[in-house]
N, C-alpha and C positions, 0 to 999 in steps of 0.2 A: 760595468759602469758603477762609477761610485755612488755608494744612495743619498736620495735627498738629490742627485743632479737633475737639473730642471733639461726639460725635449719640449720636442711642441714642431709643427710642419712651418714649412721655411715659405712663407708669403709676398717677403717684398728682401730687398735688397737697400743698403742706407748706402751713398756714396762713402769713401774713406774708411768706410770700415774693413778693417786686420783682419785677415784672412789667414791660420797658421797653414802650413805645407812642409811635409818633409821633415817633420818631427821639432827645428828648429829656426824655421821662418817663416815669415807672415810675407803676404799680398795684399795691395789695397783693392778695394773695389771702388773703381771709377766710374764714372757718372754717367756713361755710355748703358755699361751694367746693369747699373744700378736701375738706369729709367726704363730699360727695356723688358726687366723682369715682371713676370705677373703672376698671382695666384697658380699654382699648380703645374710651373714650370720648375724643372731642375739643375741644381747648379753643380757641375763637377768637374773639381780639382784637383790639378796634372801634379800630383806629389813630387814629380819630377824635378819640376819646374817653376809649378806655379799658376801654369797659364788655368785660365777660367773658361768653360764652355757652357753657353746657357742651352739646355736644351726646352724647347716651348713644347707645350703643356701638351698640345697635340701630336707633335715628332714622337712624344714619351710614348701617348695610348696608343700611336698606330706600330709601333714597335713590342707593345708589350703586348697588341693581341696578334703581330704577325708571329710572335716568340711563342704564346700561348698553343697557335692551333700546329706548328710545327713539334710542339711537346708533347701535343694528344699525338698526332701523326706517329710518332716513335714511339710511343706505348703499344699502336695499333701493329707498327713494322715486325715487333718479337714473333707475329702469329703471321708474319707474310713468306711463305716459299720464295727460294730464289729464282723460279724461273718467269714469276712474275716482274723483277728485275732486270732480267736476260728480255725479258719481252718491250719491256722498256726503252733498253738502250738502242734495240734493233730498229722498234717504232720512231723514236725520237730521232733516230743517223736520217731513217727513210724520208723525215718528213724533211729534216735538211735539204736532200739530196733532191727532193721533187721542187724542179723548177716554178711551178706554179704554187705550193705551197709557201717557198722562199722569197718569193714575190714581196709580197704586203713587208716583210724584214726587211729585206733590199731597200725598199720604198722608205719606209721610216729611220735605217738608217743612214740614208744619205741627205733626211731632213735634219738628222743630229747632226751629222756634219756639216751642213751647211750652217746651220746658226753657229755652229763652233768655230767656223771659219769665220763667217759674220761677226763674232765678238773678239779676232783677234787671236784665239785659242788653238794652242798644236791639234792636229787632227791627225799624226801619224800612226797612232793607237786604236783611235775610234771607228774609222772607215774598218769595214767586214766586207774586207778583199776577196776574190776569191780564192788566194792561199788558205785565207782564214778559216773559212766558208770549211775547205777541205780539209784543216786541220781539225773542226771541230768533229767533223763526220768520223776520221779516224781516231780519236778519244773514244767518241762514245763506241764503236765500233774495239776496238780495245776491248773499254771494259766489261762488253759483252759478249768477247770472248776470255775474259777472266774467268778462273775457277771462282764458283759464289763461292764466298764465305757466311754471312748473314747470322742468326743469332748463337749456331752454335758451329765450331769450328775448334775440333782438337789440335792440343799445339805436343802434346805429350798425356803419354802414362803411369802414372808411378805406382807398381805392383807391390804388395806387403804379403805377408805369408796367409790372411785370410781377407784382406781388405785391399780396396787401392782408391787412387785420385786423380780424379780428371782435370788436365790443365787444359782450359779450353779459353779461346780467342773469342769474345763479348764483342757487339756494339758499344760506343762510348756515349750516343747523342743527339744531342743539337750541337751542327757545326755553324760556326758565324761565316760571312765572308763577307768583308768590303773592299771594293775595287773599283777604281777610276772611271775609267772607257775602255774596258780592250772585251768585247761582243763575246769574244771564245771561253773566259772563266766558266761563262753557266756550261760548257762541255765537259769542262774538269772539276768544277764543282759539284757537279750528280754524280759524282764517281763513289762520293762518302755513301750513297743509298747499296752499294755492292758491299760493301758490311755493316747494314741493319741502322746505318745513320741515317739522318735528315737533315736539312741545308736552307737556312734561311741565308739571303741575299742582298748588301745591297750596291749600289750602282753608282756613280756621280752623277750629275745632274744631266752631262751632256748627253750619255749613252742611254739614259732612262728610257725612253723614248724606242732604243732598237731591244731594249731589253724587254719591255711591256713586249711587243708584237713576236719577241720568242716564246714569250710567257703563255700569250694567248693563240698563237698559230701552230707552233710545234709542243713545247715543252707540255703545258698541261693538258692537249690533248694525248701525247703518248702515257703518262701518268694513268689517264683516264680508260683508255685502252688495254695499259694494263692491269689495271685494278689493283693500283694504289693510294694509299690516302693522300689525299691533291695535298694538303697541305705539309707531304713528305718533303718538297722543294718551293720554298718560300720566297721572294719578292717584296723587301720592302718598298711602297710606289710612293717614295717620300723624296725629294730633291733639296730638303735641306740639308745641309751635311754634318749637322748635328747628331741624324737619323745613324751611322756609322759610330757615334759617341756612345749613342744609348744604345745600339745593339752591343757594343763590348763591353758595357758594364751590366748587363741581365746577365745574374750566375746563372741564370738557366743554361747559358752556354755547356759548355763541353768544352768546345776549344774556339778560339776566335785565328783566322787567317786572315792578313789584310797581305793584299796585291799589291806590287809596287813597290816604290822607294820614297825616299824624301821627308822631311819631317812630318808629315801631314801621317804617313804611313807609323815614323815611329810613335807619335803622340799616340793614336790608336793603340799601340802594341803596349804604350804604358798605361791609358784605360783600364785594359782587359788583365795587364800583369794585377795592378793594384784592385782587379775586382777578384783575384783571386782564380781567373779564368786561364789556363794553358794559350796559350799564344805560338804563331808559327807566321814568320816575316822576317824579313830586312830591311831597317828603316832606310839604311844606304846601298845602292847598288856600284857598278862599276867594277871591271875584272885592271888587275895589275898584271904587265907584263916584264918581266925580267930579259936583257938578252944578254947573251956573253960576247965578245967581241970575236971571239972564234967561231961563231956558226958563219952560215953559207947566207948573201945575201939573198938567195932567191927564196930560204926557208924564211928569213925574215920579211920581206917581201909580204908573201901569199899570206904568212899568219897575219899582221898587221889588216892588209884588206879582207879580209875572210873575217877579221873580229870588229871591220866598221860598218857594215852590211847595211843596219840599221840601230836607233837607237833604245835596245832595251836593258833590263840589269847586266846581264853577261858582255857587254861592248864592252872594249877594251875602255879603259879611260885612262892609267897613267903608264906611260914607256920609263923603265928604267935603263938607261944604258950602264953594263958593267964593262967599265976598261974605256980605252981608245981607238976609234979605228974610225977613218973615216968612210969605210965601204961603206960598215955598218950603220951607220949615221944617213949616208945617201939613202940608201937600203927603208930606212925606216919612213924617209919621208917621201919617197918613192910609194909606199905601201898607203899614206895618209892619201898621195896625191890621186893614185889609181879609184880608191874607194870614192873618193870625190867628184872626180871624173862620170866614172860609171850613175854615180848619182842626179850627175850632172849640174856641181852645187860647186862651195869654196868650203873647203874643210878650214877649221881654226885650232895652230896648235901653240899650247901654251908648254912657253921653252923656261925652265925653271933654272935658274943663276948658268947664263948663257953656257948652256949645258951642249948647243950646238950651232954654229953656222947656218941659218935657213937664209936664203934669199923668198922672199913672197912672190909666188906667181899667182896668175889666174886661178888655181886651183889651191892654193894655200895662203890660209894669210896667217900670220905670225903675233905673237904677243910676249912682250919678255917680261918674264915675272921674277922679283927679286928674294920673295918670301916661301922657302919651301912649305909654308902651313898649307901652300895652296893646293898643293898634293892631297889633299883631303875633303875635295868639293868634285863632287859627282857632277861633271857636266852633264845638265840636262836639254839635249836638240832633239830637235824633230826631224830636220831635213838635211842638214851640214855636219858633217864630222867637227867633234869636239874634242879636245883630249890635250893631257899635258906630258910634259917628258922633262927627264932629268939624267943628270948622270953623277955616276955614284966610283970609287976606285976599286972593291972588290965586293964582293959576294957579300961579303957580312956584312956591309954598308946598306946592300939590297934589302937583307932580308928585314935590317934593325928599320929603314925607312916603311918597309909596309907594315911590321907590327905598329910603328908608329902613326901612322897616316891614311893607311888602308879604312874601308869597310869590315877586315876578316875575312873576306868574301870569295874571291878568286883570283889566282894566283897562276902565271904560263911561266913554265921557264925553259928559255929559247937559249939552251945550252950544248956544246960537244960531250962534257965531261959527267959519266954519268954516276960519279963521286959529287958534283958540283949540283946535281939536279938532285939527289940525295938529301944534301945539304940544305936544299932549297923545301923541298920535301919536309923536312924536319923543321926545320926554324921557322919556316912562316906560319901563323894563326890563321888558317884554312880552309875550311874543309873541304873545298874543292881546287885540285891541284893538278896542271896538265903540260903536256909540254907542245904544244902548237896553238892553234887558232881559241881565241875563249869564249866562242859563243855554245862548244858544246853542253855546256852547265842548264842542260834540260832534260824535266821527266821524261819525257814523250819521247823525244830524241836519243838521248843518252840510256835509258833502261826500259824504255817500249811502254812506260807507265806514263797515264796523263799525271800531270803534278798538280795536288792543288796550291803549294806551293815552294820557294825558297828561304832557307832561312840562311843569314849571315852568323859569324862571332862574336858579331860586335858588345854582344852584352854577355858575352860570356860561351862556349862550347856546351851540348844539349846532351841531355841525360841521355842514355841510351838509346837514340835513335840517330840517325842521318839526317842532311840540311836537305833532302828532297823528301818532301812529303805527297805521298800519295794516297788513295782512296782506300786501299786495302791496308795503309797503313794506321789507320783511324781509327782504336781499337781500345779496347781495357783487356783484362782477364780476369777468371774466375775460375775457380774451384769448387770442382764436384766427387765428394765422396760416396764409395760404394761400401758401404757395411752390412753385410748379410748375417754376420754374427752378434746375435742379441747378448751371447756372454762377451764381447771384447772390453776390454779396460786399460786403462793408461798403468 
């Protein structure tokens, strides 16, 4: 700081006053801002952007001491045995899986859902189905048969002629997580405690509520059972959504993961970038599908329904058609109409510079759109298939439209030529690339590991690691040398 600069704590807010952002532009502060600010609340600015988040004075302190006791917690984790762990994940599955335990969860949340349906709001995420129910069981049930890792963990040896060095695999932390409504995160979120981390949480507003009744039915009793520090797996019980802003800007982080998509998720991820904090997300979800006009319509067919199932990141969302053919064309909207059907809903697809002949039945309705930018807007449904298509004249058309347009995210290519699946391989911005259905792009599913999360290109490809992040992947290193020789010298 340069001296002589006058500081001092930020108390009120003046309407119209310049706000600089981004090294070369300012924001004003409007009067909304301005009058809602008070004494000992925080104002932080999306360098992005621009945009202003006030956090109130209270969201700050119940954040900084849910941060606090999860930071003692990992102090206490270096001196905890793994089988304390193992005993954890076994307790926490059991207490899922006991019906009467699950109870009072069940109960609270199908009160979340009902107010969520009451105001209007999607509740295809929120409801803890009993898929759900089952998929969380099998996480924790995973990671407790994972090899521990925990605070120390060799990853190699390097021997010298009287000396050597231990490369070993560290704890990294406090891990952040915020996430919408979907009940199953807190199963793949405890996964970071399987290498010596800790997990502060928080929730949207609508699932608070099923999330409190894990906290205190299952989760913190298995913690407790197994004689861990309760405040290893953290809960913020805060519903403004500010509380998500101030968990990603505490360096106390390690890393911050936000769940989901959409701007609400990348704002988050620019928080935590600009707090200096490791971040792991896709602000945009949505897989692209490539077809060639030479495959089989019944492969086209099944992929298309198999990638509408329902709606999460990995749903298909834009069809590119490469070539002409009207099988293929049938083929495709055949595969809209099935998934629609089976849903029991009207799927909606948006036909990008009348890319194809649809007639609108029962089961689809049609929308023609004349600006391909539109290929860049993550339909967001709940209950009805969404998704757009276009067509393109050969392959390099395909691949230049999803660098352009895409997420970076995921990529099918529903091709004969496996020169041309190659090509597709190579040229598109990635990291997950497959040639049928796209909803495979999951930890759990895809490599037997719960995910705590996905992350897209969008802002660039990730230093040395993979777009699935897991629990065991949560990690730092360190080095440990062994010198027995009091003569050795450089």
């Amino acid at each position: 700081m340069k001296e002589g600069a006058r500081t001092g704590e930020l108390t009120e807010l003046v309407a119209g006053t310049r706000i600089p952002f981004g090294g070369s532009r300012w924001v004003e502060i409007d009067a909304d801002t301005a009058s809602r600010f008070r004494p000992g609340d925080r104002l932080i600015v999306i360098q992005e952007d621009g945009s202003l988040v006030r956090v109130p004075r209270s969201v700050a302190a119940t954040v900084d001491e849910t941060v606090s006791r999860a930071r003692t917690a990992f102090e206490a984790m270096g001196f905890i045995e793994q089988d304390r762990v193992t005993h954890f994940f076994d307790h926490f599955a059991g207490l899922l899986a006991n019906d009467e335990t699950f109870a009072p969860i069940a109960a609270a949340n199908e009160a979340d859902v009902e107010r969520a349906r009451a105001s209007g709001r999607a509740t295809g995420r929120l409801a803890l189905s009993a898929r759900m129910r089952a998929d969380m069981i099998e996480a924790l049930e995973l990671w407790r048969e994972m090899a521990p890792s925990g605070a120390v963990t060799p990853i190699e040896t390097v021997r010298h002629d009287k000396w050597s060095v231990d490369v070993l695999k560290a704890p990294l932390g406090v891990v952040g997580f915020v996430f919408e409504g979907r009940p199953n995160v807190f199963a793949d979120a405890t996964g970071v405690l399987r290498g010596g981390n800790v997990a502060v949480m928080r929730i949207g507003s609508d699932a608070l509520g099923t999330a409190k009744a894990i906290m205190e039915h299952a989760l913190r009793p298995a913690l407790v059972s197994a004689g861990l520090p309760v405040g290893c797996v953290e809960l913020v019980e805060e519903a403004e959504r500010s509380a998500g802003h101030a968990l990603f800007s505490d360096r106390r982080l390690a890393l911050a993961v936000a769940r989901g998509s959409g701007p609400a998720v990348a704002q988050l991820g620019a928080v935590a970038r600009q707090s200096g904090i490791a971040v792991s997300l896709h602000g945009t979800g949505g897989a692209w599908m490539l077809i060639d006009e030479g495959v089989s319509s019944e492969r086209v067919r099944g992929c298309i329904e198999a990638s509408l199932d329902r709606k999460v990141c990995n749903t298909v969302n834009v069809v590119v058609l490469i070539g002409r053919s009207s099988e293929i064309d049938e083929a495709v909207t055949e595969g809209v109409s099935l998934a629609a059907r089976r849903l029991g809903v009207t799927a909606r697809l948006h036909v990008v510079d009348r890319a194809i002949d649809v007639i609108p039945t029962e089961s689809l309705d049609v929308v023609h759109e004349d600006d391909s930018s539109i290929l860049a807007t993550e339909w967001e449904w709940d209950a009805s298939p969404e998704l757009s298509i276009v067509r393109v004249r050969d392959v390099d058309e395909a691949i230049a439209l999803f660098n352009a347009h895409s997420p970076r995210f995921i990529v099918s290519a529903i091709v004969e030529s496996p020169d041309t699946e190659d090509r597709i391989y190579r040229g598109c911005n990635a990291p997950f690339v497959g040639d049928g259905f796209t909803r495979w792009v999951d930890g759990q599913y895809a490599l037997r590991r719960p995910e705590l999360g996905l992350s897209n290109w969008e802002s660039g490809r990730l230093f040395a690691r993979g777009s699935i992040l897991s629990g065991d992947g949560v990690h730092t290193v360190r080095y440990r040398a062994h010198t027995p020789d009091p003569t050795q010298r450089r």
